[in-house]
C-alpha positions in Angstrom: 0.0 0.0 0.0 3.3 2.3 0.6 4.0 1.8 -2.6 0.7 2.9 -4.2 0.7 6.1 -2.2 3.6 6.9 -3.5 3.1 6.3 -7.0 0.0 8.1 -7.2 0.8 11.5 -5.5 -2.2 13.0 -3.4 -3.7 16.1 -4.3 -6.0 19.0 -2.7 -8.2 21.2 -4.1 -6.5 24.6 -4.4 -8.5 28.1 -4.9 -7.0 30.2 -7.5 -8.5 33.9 -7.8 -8.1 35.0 -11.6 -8.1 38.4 -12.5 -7.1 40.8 -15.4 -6.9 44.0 -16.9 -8.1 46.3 -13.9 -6.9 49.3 -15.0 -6.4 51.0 -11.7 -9.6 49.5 -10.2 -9.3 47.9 -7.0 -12.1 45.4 -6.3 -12.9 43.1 -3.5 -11.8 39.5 -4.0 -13.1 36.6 -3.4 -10.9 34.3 -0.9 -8.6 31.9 -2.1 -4.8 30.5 -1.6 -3.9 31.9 -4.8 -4.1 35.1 -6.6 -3.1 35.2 -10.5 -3.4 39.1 -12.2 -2.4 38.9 -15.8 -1.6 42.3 -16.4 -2.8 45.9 -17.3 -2.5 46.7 -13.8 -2.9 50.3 -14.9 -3.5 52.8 -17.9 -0.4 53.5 -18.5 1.8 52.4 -16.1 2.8 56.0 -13.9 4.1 55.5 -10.6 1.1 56.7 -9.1 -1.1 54.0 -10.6 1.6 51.2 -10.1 1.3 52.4 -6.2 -1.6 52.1 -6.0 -2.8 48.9 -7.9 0.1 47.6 -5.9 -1.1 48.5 -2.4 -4.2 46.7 -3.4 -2.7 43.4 -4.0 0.0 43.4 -1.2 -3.0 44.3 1.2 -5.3 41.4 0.0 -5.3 37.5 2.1 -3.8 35.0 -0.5 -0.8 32.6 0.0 0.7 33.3 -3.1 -0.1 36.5 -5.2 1.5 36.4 -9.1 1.8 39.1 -11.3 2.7 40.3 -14.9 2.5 43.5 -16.5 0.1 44.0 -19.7 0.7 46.5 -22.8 -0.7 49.2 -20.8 1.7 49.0 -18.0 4.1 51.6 -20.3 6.9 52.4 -17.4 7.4 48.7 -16.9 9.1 48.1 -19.9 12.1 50.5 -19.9 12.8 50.4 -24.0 9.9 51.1 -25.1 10.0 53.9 -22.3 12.5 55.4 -23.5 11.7 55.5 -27.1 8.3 56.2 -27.0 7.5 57.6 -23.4 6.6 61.5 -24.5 3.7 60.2 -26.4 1.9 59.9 -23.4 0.9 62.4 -21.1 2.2 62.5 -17.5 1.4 63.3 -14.1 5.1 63.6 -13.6 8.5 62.6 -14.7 8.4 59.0 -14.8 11.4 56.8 -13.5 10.9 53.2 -15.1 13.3 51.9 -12.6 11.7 52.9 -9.5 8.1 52.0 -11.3 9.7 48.3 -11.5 10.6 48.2 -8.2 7.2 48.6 -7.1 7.1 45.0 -8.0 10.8 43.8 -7.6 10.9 44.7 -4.5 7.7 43.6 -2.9 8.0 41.2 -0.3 4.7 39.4 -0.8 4.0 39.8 -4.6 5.9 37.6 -7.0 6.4 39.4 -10.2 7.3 37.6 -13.6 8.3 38.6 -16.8 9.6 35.4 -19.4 9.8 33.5 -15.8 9.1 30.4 -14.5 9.0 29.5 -10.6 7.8 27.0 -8.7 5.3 27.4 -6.0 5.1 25.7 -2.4 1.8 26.8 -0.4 3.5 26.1 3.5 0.8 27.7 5.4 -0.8 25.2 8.3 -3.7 26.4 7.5 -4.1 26.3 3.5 -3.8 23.3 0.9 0.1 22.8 1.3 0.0 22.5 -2.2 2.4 23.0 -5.3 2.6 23.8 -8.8 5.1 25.4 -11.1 4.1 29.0 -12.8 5.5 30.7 -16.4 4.5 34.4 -16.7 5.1 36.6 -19.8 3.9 40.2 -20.0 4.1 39.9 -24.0 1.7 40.7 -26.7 1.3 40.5 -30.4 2.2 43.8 -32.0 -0.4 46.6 -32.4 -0.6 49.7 -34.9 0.3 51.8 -31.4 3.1 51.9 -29.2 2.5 49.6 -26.0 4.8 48.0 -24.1 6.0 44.8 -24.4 5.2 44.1 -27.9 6.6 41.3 -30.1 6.3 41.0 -34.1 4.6 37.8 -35.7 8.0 36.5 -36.6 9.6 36.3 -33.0 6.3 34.6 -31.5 7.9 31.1 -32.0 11.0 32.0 -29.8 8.9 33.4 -27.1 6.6 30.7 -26.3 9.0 27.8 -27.0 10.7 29.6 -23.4 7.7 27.7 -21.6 9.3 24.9 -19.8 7.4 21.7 -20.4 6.9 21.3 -17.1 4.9 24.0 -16.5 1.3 23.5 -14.6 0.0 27.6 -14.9 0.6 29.7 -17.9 -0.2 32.9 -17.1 -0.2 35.7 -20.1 -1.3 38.6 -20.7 -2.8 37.9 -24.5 -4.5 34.9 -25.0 -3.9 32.0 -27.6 -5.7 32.2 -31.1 -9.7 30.7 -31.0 -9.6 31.1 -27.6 -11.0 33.3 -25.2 -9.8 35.8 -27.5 -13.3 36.9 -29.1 -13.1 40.8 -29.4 -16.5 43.5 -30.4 -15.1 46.3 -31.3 -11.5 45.7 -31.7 -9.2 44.2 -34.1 -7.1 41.8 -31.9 -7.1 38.3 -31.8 -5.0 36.1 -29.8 -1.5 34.7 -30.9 -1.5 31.2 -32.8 1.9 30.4 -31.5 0.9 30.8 -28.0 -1.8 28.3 -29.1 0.9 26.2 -30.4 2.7 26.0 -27.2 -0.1 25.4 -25.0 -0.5 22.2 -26.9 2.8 21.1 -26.5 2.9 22.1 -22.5 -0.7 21.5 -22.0 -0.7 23.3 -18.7 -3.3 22.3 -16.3 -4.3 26.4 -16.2 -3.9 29.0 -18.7 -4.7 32.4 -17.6 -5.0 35.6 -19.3 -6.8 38.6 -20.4 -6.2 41.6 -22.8 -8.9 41.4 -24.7 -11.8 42.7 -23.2 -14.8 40.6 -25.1 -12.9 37.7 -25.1 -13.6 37.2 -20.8 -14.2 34.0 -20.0 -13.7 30.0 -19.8 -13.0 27.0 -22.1 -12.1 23.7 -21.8 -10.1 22.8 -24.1 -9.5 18.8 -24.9 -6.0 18.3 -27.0 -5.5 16.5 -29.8 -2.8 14.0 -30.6 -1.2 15.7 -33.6 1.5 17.9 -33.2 1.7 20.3 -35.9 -0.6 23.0 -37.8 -0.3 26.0 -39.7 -1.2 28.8 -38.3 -4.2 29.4 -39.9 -5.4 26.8 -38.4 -4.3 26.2 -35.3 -7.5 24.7 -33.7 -8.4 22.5 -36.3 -5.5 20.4 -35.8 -4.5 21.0 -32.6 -7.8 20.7 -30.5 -10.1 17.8 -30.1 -13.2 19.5 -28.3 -14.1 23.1 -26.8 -16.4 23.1 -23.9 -17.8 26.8 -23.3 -18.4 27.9 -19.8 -21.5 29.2 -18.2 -20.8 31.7 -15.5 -23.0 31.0 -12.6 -22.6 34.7 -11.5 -23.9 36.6 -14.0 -26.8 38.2 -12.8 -26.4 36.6 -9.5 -24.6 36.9 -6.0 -22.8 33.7 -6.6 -19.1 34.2 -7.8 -17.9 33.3 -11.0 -16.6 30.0 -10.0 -14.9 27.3 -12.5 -14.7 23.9 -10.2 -12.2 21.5 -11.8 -11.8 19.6 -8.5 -13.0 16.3 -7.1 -15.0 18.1 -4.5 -18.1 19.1 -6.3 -16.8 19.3 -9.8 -15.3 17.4 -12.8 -11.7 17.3 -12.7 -9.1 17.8 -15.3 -7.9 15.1 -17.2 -4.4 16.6 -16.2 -1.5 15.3 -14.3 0.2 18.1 -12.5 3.9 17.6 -13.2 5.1 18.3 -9.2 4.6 15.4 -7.0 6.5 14.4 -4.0 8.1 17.2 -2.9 10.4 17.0 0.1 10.3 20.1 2.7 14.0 21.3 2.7 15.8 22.7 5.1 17.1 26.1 5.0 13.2 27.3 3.8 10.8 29.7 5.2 8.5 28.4 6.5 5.6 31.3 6.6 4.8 34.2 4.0 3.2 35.1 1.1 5.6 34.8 -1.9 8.3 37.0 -2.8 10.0 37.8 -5.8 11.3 34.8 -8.1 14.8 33.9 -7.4 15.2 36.2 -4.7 17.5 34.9 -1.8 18.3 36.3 1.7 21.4 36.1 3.2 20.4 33.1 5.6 22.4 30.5 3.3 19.9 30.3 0.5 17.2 31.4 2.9 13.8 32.7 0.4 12.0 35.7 0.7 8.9 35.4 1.8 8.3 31.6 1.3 5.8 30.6 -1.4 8.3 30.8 -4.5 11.3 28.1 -4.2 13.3 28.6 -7.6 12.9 29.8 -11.2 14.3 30.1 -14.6 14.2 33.2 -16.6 14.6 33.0 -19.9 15.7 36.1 -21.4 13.4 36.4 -24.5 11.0 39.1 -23.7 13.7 41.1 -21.3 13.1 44.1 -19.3 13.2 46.8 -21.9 11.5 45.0 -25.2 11.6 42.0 -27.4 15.1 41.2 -28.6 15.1 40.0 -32.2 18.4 39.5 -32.8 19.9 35.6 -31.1 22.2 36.8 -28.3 22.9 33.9 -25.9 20.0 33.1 -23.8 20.1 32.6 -20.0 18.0 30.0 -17.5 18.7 31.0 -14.2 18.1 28.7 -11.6 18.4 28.7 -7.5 21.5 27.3 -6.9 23.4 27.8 -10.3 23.0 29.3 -13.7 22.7 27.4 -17.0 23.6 29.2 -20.2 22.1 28.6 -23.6 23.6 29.7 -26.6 21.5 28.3 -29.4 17.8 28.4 -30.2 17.9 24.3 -30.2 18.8 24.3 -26.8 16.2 26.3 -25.7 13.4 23.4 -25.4 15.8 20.8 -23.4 17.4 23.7 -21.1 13.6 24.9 -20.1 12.0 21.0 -19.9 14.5 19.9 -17.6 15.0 23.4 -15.3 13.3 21.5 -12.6 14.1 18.2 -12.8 16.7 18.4 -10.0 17.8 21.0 -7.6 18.0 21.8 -4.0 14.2 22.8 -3.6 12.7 19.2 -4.7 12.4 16.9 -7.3 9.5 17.8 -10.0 8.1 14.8 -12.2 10.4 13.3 -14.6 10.1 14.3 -18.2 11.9 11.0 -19.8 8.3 9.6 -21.1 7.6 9.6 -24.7 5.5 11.9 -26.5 2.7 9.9 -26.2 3.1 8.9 -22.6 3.1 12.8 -22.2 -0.1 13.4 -24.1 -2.2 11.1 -22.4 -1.3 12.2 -19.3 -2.1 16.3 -19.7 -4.9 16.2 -22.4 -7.1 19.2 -20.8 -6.4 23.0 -20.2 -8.6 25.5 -18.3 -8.0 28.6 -20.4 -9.4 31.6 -18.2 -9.4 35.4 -19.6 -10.2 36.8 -16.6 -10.4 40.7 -18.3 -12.3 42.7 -14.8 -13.2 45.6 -17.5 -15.4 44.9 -20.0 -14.9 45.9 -23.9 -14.3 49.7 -24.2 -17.4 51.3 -26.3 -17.6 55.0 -26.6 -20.8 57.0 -25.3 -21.2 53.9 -22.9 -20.5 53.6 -19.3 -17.6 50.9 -18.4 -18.9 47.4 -17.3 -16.7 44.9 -15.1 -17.0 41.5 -14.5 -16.3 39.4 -11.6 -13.3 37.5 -10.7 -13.2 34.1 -12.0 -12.2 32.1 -9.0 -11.1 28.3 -10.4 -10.9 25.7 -8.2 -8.5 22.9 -8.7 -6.5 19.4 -7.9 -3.4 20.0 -7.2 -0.2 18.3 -6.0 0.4 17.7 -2.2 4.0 18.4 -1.2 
């Protein structure tokens, strides 16, 4: 019977609060162990609005609270600052540097940007759960200048940076034929983003960006492996189950249950299982920025986030195009990849063994992999509704999903 517990990791339903695209609004949130915002924390990014979008989420109760920025979030991405910062009007002089560390330097917020970590929930009193997270600020290129913008040609690069590993993908456009339905607006979501998601196939992917597009699917993967991009879903997906939110025009919330208690759970095997508390840890807090250590010996701030790798696709300051060496950095060490072939094996295996745990092996076939994660929960959890002129904003609840997840 040992043995059986062991092979089958045990899992507990975990509360993950979704939300997107607040644009300096504040809301009340629902509980939960996690908070996810997948970016356009502002209008444009001034130090005022970081501050105060940011005292918002430091004050609120969750566990672990993860962030990215969004195209509006203009100071946060230092390039495009730079070149194209007077085109917007300012309360003041803007400092990008001191508007990132709004973020770098909070002690309970974990902020990434082309990063993955992985997350330990230690309270007593919460799941004691884990999962690891990617988070990329990045969006497909618009006729304006917003921050954080890539062209159609680099898209590939970007998302092939998701480690295979990966249980959340939070970003802040969605993939193409999902989620990414707009009214009155042009954009779409990005087919190689769609692409990636069914090569990872992430138990969660969360995003926003487009306003029309809020919402939830289901999404079953198919077995092939390639498409154009044209037509990404006919080859790629094998069925789309819509969402009903059960709080529209209700008091309920706006609650996806993809656990065993009460819902229908995800035919998805979580890639962390029997982690081993390590000493050296904290033991208490609420997250902390990825990679960040104190000078206890390896000591983490804050004590959600244990390690990361940061692939340096997207970096702070714009989208590089040209094929400088890329960087994974890891707790513990650094691994350097110099070539774009690289790039997949370096991410897959970031995790496989450090000195925070053991995540799930990767050396199963393709197949073997497939069978095991054929679902994604793809959530844009937008909290403004579309933009319409002559008509009052709308906003929508917080999508609060609750899931299975690994017990460490």
């Amino acid at each position: 019977m040992a043995e059986d517990s062991q092979a089958v990791p045990q899992t507990r339903k975990t509360r993950i609060v979704c939300i997107s695209d607040t644009h300096n609004q504040t809301p009340k949130l629902p509980k939960g162990d996690v908070l996810i915002h997948a970016g356009d924390l502002t209008n444009q990014g001034s130090y005022s609005e970081l501050k105060k979008t940011i005292n918002w989420i430091e004050k609120t109760d969750f566990e672990a609270k993860i962030v990215i920025a969004g195209n509006h979030d203009i100071t946060l991405d230092p390039s495009l600052f730079a070149q194209h910062g007077t085109l917007w009007r300012w309360p003041a002089p803007q400092d990008p540097h001191e508007c990132r560390k709004l973020l770098t330097g909070s002690s309970s917020i974990t902020y990434l940007e082309n990063q993955a970590a992985t997350v330990h929930l230690r309270s007593p009193q919460g799941p004691r759960t884990c999962f690891k997270v990617f988070g990329s600020p990045c969006t497909p290129k618009m006729k304006n200048h917003w921050a954080f913008q890539y062209a159609a040609e680099d898209a590939p690069k970007i998302w092939d940076a998701i480690p295979l590993d990966t249980d959340i993908v939070i970003t802040h456009t969605p993939p193409k034929g999902h989620v990414d339905k707009a009214e009155e607006d042009d954009r779409s979501g990005c087919a190689a983003l769609t692409q990636a998601l069914h090569r990872v196939r992430p138990m969660m992917s969360v995003c926003g960006h487009i306003h029309g597009g809020r919402g939830v699917e289901r999404v079953r993967w198919g077995s092939r492996t390639c498409c154009t991009p044209g037509d990404c879903n006919g080859c790629l997906v094998e069925a789309v189950e819509s969402w009903r939110d059960p709080g529209v025009g209700s008091n309920k919330q706006s609650l996806v249950n993809c656990s065993s208690r009460g819902g229908r759970v995800l035919d998805n095997v979580g890639c962390l299982a029997g982690q081993a508390k390590v000493d050296g840890l904290a033991a208490g807090g609420n997250g902390g920025q990825a990679g960040e250590t104190g000078g206890g010996g390896g000591r983490l701030v804050g004590g959600a986030v244990d390690s990361t790798s940061h692939t340096h696709l997207c970096p702070p300051g714009g989208v590089s195009s040209n094929k400088e060496a890329l960087f994974v950095d890891m707790l513990g060490g650094a691994i350097s990849v110099n070539d774009d072939a690289a790039l997949t094996t370096a991410a897959a295996t970031t995790m496989a063994d450090n000195d925070v745990g053991v995540a799930a092996t990767l050396d199963v076939d393709g197949l073997e992999w497939m069978a095991a994660r054929r679902e994604t929960v793809i959530i844009n959890a937008a909290y403004m509704g579309p933009r319409r002129r002559d008509v009052p904003k709308t906003f929508n609840k917080p999508i609060v999903v609750d899931v299975d997840l690994p017990v460490w």
